[in-house]
C-alpha positions as YAML, in Angstrom:
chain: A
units: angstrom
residues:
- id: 1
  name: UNK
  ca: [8.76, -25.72, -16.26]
- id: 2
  name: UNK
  ca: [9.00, -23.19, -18.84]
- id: 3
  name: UNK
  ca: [6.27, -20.15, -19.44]
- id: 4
  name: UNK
  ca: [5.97, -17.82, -22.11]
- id: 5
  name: UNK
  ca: [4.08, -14.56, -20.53]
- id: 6
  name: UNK
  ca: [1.26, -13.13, -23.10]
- id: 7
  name: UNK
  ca: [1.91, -10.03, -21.37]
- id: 8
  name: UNK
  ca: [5.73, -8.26, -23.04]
- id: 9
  name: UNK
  ca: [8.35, -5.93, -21.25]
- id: 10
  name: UNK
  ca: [6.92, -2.57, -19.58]
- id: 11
  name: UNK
  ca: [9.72, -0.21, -20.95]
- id: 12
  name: UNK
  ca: [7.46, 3.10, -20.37]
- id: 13
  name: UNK
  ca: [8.55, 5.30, -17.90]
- id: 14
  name: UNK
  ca: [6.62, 4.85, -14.62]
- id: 15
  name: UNK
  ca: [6.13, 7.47, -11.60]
- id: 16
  name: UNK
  ca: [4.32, 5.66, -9.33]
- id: 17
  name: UNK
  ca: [5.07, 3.53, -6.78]
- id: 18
  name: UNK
  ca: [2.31, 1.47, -4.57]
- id: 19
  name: UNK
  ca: [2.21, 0.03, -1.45]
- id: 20
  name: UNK
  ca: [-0.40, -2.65, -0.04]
- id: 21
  name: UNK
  ca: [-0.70, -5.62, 1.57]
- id: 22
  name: UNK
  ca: [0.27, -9.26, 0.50]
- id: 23
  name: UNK
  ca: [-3.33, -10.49, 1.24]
- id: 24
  name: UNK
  ca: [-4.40, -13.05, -1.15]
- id: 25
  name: UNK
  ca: [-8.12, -12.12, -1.26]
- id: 26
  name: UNK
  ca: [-7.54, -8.51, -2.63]
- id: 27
  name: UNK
  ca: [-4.82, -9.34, -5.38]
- id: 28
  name: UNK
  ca: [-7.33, -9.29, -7.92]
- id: 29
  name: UNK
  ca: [-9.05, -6.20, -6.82]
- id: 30
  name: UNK
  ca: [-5.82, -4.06, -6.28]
- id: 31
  name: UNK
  ca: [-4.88, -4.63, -9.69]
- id: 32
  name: UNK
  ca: [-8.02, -3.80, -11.11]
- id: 33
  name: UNK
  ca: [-8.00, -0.97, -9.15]
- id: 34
  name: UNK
  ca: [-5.18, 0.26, -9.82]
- id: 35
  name: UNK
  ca: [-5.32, -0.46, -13.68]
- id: 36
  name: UNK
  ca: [-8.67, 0.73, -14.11]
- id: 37
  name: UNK
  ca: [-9.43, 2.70, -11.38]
- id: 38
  name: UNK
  ca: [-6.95, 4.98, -11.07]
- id: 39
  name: UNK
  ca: [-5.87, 4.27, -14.94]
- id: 40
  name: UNK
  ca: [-1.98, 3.41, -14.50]
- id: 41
  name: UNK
  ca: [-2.46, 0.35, -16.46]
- id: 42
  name: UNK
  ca: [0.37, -1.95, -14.80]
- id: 43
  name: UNK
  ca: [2.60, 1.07, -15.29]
- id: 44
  name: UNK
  ca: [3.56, 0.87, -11.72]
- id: 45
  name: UNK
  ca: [6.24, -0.31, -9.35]
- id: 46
  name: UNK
  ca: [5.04, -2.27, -6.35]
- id: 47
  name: UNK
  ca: [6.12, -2.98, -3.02]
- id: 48
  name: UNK
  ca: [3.96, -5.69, -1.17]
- id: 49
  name: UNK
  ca: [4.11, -6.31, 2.00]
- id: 50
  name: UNK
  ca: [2.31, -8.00, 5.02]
- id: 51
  name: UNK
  ca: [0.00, -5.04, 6.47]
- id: 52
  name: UNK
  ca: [0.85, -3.25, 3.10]
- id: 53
  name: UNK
  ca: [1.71, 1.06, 4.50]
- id: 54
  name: UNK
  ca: [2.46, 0.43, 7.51]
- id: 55
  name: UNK
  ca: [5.94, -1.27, 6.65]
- id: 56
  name: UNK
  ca: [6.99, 2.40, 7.23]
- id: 57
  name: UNK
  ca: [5.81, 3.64, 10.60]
- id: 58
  name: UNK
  ca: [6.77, 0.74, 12.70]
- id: 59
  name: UNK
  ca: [9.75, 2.18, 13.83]
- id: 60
  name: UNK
  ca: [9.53, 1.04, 17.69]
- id: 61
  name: UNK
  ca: [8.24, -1.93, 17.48]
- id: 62
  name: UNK
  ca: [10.12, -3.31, 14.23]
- id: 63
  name: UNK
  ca: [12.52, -0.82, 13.90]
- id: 64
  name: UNK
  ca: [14.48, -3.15, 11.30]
- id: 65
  name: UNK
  ca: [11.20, -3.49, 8.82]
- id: 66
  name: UNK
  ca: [10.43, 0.33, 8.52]
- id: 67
  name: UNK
  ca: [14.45, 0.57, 8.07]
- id: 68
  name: UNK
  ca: [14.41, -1.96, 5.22]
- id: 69
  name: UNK
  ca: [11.28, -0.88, 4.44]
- id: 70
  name: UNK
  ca: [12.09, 2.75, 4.24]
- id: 71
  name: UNK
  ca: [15.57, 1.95, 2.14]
- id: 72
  name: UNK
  ca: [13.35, 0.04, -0.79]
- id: 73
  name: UNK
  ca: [10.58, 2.93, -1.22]
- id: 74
  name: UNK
  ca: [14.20, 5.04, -1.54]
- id: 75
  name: UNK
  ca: [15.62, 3.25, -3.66]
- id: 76
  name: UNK
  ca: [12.60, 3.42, -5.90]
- id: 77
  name: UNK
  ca: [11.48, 6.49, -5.87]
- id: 78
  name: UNK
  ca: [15.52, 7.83, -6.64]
- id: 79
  name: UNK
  ca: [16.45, 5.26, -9.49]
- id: 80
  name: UNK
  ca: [13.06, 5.55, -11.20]
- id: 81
  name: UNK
  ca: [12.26, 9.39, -10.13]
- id: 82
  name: UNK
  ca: [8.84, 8.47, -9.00]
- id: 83
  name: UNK
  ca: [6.19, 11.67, -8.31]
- id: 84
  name: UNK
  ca: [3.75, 9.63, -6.58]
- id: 85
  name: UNK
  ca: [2.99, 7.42, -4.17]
- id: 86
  name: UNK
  ca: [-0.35, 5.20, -3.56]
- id: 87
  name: UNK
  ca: [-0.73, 3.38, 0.14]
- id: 88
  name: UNK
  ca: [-3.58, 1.40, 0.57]
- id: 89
  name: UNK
  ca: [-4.76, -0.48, 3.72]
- id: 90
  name: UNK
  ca: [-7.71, -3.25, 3.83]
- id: 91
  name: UNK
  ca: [-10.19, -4.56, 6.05]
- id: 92
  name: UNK
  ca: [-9.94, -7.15, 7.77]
- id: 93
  name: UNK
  ca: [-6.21, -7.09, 7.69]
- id: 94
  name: UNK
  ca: [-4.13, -9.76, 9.62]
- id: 95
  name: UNK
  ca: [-1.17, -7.53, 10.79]
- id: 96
  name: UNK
  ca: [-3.91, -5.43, 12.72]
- id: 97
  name: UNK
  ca: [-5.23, -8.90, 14.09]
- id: 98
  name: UNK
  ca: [-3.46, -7.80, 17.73]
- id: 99
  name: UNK
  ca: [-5.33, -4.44, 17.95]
- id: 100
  name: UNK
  ca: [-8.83, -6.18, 17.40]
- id: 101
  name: UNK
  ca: [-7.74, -8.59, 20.49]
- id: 102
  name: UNK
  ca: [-6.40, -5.71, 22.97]
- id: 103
  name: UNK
  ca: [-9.23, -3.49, 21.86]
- id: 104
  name: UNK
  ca: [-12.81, -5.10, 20.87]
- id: 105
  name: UNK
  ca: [-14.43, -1.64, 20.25]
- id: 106
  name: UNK
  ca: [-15.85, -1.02, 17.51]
- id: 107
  name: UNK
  ca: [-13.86, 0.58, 14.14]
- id: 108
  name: UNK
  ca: [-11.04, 1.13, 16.67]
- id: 109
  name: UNK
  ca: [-8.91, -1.11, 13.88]
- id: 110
  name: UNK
  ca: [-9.94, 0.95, 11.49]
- id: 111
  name: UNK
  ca: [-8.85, 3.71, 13.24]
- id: 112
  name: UNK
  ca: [-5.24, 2.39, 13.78]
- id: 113
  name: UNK
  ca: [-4.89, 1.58, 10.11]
- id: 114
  name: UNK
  ca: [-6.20, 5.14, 9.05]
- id: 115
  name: UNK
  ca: [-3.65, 6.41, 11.71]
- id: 116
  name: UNK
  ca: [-1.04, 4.39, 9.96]
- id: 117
  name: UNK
  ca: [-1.85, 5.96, 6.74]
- id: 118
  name: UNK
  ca: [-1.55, 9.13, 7.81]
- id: 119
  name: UNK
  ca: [1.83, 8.59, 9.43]
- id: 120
  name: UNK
  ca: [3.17, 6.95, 6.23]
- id: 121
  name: UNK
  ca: [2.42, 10.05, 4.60]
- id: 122
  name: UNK
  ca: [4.79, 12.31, 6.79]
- id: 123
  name: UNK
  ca: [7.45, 9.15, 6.62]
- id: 124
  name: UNK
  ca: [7.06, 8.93, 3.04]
- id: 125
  name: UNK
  ca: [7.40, 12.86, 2.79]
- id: 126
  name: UNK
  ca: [10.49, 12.98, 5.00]
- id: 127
  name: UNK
  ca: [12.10, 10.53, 2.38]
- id: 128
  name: UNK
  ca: [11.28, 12.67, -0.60]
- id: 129
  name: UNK
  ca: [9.24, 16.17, -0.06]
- id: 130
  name: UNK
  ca: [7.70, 16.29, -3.48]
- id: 131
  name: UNK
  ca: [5.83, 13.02, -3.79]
- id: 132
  name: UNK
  ca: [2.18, 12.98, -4.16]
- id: 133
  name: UNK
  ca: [0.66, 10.59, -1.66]
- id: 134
  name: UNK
  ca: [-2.88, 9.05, -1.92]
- id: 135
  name: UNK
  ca: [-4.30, 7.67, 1.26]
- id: 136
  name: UNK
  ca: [-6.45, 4.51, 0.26]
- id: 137
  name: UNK
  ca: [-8.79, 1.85, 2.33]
- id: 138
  name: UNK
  ca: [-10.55, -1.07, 0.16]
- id: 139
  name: UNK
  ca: [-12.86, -2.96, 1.94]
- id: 140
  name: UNK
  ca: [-15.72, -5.65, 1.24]
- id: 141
  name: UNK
  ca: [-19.62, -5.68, 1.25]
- id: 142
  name: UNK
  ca: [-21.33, -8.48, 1.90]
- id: 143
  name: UNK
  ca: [-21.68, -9.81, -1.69]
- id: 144
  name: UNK
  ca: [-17.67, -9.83, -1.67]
- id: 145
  name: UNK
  ca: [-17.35, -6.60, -3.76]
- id: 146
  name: UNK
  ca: [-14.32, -4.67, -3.13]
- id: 147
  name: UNK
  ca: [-14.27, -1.21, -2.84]
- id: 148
  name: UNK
  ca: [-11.45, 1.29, -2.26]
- id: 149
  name: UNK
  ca: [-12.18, 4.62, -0.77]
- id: 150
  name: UNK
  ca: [-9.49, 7.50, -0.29]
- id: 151
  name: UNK
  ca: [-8.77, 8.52, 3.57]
- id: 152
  name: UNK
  ca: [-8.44, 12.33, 4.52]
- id: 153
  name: UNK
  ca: [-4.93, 13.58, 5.46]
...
C-alpha cells in the first residue's frame, strides 16, 4: 500500500512536548484539544503512552518504564530545546483499573491520577528546571463530550 498524506512536513520549530495516554476513545479529542484548544496547531512532539504522565513516576513498581520513559522526554526536550511540557490524564483510564479494584471509594482514582500529575511535575522538573508544565484531566459527560480541565499544582 502506498499513501500520499494531504497533510506536508512540520519544519517549524516546536517547544512543546505532550504526554497522554494511548486510549483510543480520546485520540480525537486530544488533538483537537491540543490544536484548538490550547492553539499549537500539530506543532508538537508527542509521547503516548499507556496511562499517558504517569510513565514517569513509576519508579518502584516499573522502575524500567519511568527509566525509558524518563530518557525519551530527555531526549526531547535537549535535541529540540522544548520550554514546555503538557501531561494530561483521563477518566476512566485502564492503567488505574487496579486502584478502582483495591479501593471502590469514590474519586479515590481520581485522586491517584491527580497525585500522579503532580509527581510528574517535580520528575519532569528534576530533568530540566525551566520547563513549563501544565497539569491536565479530560473527562466525559454523559452525551460523550470531552472536556479537559487543568489540575492545581
Amino acid at each position: 500500500m502506498t499513501y500520499q498524506c494531504q497533510s506536508r512536513l512540520q519544519r517549524s520549530k516546536t517547544e512543546v512536548l505532550v504526554i497522554h495516554c494511548s486510549d483510543h476513545r480520546f485520540q480525537g479529542g486530544m488533538r483537537e484539544f491540543l490544536d484548538e484548544g490550547l492553539g499549537l496547531h500539530a506543532n508538537y512532539d508527542s509521547l503516548v503512552v499507556p496511562g499517558g504522565p504517569q510513565c514517569l513516576v513509576e519508579l518502584q513498581s516499573l522502575p524500567k518504564f519511568a527509566w525509558a520513559s524518563r530518557k525519551w522526554s530527555r531526549t526531547l526536550i535537549e535535541l529540540h530545546g522544548l520550554q514546555r511540557l503538557v501531561l494530561i490524564a483521563h477518566q476512566d483510564c485502564g492503567w488505574y483499573k487496579w486502584l478502582a479494584k483495591w479501593d471502590p471509594t469514590p474519586g479515590a482514582v481520581r485522586q491517584k491520577q491527580e497525585e500522579d500529575l503532580r509527581a510528574a511535575n517535580e520528575a519532569a522538573r528534576a530533568l530540566e528546571p525551566r520547563l513549563s508544565v501544565d497539569l491536565l484531566y479530560a473527562g466525559w459527560d454523559s452525551s460523550d463530550a470531552i472536556t479537559v480541565e487543568s489540575i492545581s499544582l
